[in-house]
C-alpha positions in Angstrom: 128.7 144.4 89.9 132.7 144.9 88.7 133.5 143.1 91.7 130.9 140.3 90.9 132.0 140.2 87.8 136.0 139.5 89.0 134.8 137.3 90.9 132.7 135.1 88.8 135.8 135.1 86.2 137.7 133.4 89.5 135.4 130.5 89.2 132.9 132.0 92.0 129.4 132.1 92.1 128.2 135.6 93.1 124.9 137.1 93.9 123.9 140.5 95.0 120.7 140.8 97.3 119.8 143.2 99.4 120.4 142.7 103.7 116.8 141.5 104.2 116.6 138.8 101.6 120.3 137.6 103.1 117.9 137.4 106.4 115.4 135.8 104.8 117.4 132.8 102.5 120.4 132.2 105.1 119.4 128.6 105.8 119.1 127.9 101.9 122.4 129.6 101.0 125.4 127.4 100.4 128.5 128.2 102.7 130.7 130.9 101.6 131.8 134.8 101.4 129.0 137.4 102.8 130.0 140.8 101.9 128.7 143.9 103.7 128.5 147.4 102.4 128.7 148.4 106.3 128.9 147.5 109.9 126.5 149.5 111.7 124.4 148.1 115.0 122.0 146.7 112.9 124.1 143.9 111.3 125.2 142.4 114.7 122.7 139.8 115.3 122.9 138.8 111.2 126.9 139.0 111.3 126.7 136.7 114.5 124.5 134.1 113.0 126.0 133.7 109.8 129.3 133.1 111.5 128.2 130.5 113.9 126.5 128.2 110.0 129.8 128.6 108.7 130.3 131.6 106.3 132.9 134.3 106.3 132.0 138.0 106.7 134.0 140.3 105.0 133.3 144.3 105.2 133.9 147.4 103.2 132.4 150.7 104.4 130.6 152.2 101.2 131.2 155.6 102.6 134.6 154.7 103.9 136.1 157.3 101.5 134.4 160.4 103.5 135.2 160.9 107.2 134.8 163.6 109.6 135.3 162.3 112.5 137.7 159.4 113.3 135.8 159.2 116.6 132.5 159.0 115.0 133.6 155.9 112.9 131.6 153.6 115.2 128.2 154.4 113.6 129.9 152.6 110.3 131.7 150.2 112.3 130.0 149.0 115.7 132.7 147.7 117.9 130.6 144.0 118.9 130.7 143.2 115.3 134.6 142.4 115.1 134.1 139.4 116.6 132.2 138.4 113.9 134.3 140.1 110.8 136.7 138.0 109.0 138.0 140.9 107.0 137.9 144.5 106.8 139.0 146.3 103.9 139.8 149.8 104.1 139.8 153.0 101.3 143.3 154.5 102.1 145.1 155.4 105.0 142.6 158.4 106.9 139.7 154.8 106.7 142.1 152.3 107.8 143.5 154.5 111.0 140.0 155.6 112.2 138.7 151.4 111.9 141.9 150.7 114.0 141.1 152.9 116.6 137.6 150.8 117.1 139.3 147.7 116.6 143.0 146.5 117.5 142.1 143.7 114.8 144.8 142.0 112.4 142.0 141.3 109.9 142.0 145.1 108.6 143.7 145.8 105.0 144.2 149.0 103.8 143.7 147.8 100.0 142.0 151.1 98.2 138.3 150.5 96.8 137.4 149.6 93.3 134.7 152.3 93.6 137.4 154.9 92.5 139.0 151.9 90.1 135.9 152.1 88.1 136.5 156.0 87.9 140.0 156.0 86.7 140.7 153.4 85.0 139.5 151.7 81.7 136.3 151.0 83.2 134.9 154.2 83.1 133.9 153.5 79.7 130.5 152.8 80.5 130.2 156.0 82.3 131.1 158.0 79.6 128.7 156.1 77.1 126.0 157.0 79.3 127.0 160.1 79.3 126.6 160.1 75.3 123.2 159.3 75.3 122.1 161.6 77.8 123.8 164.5 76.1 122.0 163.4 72.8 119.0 163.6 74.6 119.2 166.5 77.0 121.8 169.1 75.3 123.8 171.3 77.6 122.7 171.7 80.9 124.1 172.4 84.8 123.8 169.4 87.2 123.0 169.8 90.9 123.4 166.7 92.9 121.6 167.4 96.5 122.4 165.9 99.7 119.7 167.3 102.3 119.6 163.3 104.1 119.0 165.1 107.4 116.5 167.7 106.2 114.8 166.0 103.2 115.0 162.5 104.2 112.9 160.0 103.0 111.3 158.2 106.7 111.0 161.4 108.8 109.2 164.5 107.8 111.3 167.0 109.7 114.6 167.7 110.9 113.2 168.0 114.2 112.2 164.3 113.8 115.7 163.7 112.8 117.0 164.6 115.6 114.4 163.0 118.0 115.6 159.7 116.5 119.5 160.4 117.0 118.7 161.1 120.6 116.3 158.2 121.4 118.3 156.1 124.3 116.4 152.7 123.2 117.9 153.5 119.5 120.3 150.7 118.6 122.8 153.7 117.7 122.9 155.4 121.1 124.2 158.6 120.0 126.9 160.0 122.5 126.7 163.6 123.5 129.5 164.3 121.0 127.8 162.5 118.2 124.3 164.9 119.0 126.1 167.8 118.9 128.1 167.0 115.8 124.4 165.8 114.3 122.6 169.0 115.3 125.3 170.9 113.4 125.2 169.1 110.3 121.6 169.4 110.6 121.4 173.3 111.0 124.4 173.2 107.7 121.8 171.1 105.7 119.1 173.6 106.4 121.0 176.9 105.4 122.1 175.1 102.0 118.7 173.7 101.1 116.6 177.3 101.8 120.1 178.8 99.2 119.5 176.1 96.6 115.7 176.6 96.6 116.5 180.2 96.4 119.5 179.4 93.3 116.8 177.5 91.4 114.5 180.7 91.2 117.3 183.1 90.2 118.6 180.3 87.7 115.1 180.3 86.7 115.1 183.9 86.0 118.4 184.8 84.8 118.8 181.9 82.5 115.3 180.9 81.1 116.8 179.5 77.5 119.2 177.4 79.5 118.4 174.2 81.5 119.4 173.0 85.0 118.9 169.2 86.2 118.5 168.3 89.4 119.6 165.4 91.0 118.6 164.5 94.3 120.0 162.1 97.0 118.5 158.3 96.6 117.4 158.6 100.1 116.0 162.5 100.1 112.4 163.3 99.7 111.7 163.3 96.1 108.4 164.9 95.8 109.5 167.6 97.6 112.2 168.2 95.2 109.0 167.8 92.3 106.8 170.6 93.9 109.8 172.9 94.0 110.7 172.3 90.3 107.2 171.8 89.1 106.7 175.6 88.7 110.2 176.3 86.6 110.2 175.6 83.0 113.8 175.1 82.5 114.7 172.8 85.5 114.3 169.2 85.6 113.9 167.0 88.2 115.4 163.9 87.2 115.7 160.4 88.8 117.3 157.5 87.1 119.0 154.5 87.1 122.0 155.8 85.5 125.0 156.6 87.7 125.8 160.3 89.1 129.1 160.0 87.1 127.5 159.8 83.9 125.5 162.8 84.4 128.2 164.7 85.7 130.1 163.5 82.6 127.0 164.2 80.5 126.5 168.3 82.2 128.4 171.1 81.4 129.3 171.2 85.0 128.5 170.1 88.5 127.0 171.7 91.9 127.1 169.7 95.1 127.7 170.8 98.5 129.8 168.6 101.1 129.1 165.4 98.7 130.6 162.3 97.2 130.0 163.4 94.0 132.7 165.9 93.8 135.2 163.7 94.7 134.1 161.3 91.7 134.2 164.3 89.8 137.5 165.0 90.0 138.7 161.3 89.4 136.9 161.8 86.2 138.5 165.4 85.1 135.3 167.1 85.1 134.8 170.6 86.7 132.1 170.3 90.3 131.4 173.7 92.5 131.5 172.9 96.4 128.8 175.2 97.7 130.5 176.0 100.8 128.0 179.3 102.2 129.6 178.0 105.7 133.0 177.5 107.0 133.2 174.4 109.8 135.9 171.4 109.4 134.2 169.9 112.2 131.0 169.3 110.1 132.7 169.3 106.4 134.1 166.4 104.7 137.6 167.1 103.4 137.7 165.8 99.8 134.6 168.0 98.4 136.2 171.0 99.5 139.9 169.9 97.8 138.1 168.2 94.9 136.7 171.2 93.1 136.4 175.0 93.0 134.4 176.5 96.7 131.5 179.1 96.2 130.3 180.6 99.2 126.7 182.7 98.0 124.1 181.7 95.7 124.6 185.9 93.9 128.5 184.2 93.4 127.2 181.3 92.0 124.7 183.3 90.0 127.9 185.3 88.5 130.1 182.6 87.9 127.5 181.0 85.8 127.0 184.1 84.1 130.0 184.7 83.1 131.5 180.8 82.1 127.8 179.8 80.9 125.8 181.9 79.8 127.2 183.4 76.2 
């Protein structure tokens, strides 16, 4: 929407649709910029078509800000798609090296994203406005953003199923043997933190019964899973809005993620996020969260450091 907006005051005429509906309206659309959140597999035969009518495709990885892997970048960006791509636009330097080692292309721009612009700059108005309101209405409480998208996801009912995907040969992914092997690891990761926060909502529930913890769940989780666990806790809320993460952050006394986003836009926006970190593994663990906030390793450490910095 900023963008859009920028745009729009550029004399440009801007929608936002979602990649079916692009599908679906090509032929009507008049010539012009089409620009994609991502370049996975899936948008080859789209990219491909809307170059050969005329348009320009221009790219900039949503999650381009997170990497573990620089090898692994081909899920984001599938290598057949270049040929389509009129621009890329990278995040920062770590984004921009990992697409050039896919893609020996001249069309890549290391240019920063206005993602993080809306974070530190005057724009983050709105967040903290938001944030105003849901103070008003909530009081003080702990967030807990989740992000169990391999355990909790919303298409497949088990992890196992997960994986059975990941390792399908007809997929239009084609996991490598690396790629499995970094998958089942994140997937085993995911499992150990979602049993500890399961177990953190029950001693929060406990220890703190006059105080109140939101959670947050992932957009592409499970979210009646997430109800029947809370459902039996008095002071926990689920919650699922169409408010930004930021402004509840913003809005909470603090933040609890593990290995997300979220503490990363944290930090742009000075508040204070715990990266619960019960495992140690680089391989699997995105760098930022674990630079962008203070590191907890047990649910009993978390238990005391809310204790003693909360509860008075």
């Amino acid at each position: 929407c900023y963008q859009a907006l920028k745009l729009i005051n550029q004399g440009f005429a801007v929608s936002i649709c979602t990649k079916s509906a692009i599908a679906q309206y090509k032929k009507k659309m008049r010539l012009g910029i089409v620009y994609f959140k991502s370049s996975g597999p899936r948008y080859h035969s789209l990219m491909k078509e809307l170059k050969k009518m005329g348009h320009k495709n221009i790219v900039m990885d949503e999650e381009g800000l997170i990497l573990i892997d620089k090898n692994l970048y081909s899920t984001r960006f599938y290598k057949k798609n270049f040929k389509y791509i009129d621009l890329v636009l990278s995040w920062g330097k770590q984004d921009f090296s990992a697409i050039k080692k896919i893609s020996k292309s001249s069309k890549i721009f290391n240019i920063g994203s206005p993602r993080i612009d809306l974070l530190n700059q005057k724009t983050n108005k709105i967040y903290f406005d938001q944030a105003r309101k849901i103070k008003k209405k909530y009081g003080k409480f702990i967030l807990i953003n989740t992000l169990f998208t391999y355990v909790n996801h919303f298409s497949h009912k088990t992890m196992d199923d997960y994986l059975k995907i990941l390792a399908n040969k007809d997929d239009v992914y084609k996991f490598n043997k690396k790629q499995l092997d970094l998958s089942n690891k994140q997937v085993k990761r995911q499992k150990v933190i979602f049993k500890d926060f399961k177990k953190l909502l029950k001693l929060f529930s406990q220890n703190f019964p006059h105080y109140k913890l939101v959670v947050r769940p992932h957009p592409s989780e499970n979210h009646e899973t997430w109800k029947k666990i809370i459902k039996k806790y008095k002071n926990i809320i689920y919650m699922n809005d169409d408010r930004s993460a930021c402004s509840w952050m913003l809005a909470s006394q603090f933040s609890i993620s593990a290995n997300c986003t979220t503490a990363i836009e944290s930090f742009f926006l000075n508040k204070f996020n715990i990266n619960y970190r019960p495992l140690s593994n680089p391989e699997i663990e995105y760098q930022l969260p674990r630079i962008c906030g203070l590191n907890i390793k047990s649910i009993n450490n978390l238990i005391k450091f809310i204790k003693k910095n909360y509860h008075k």
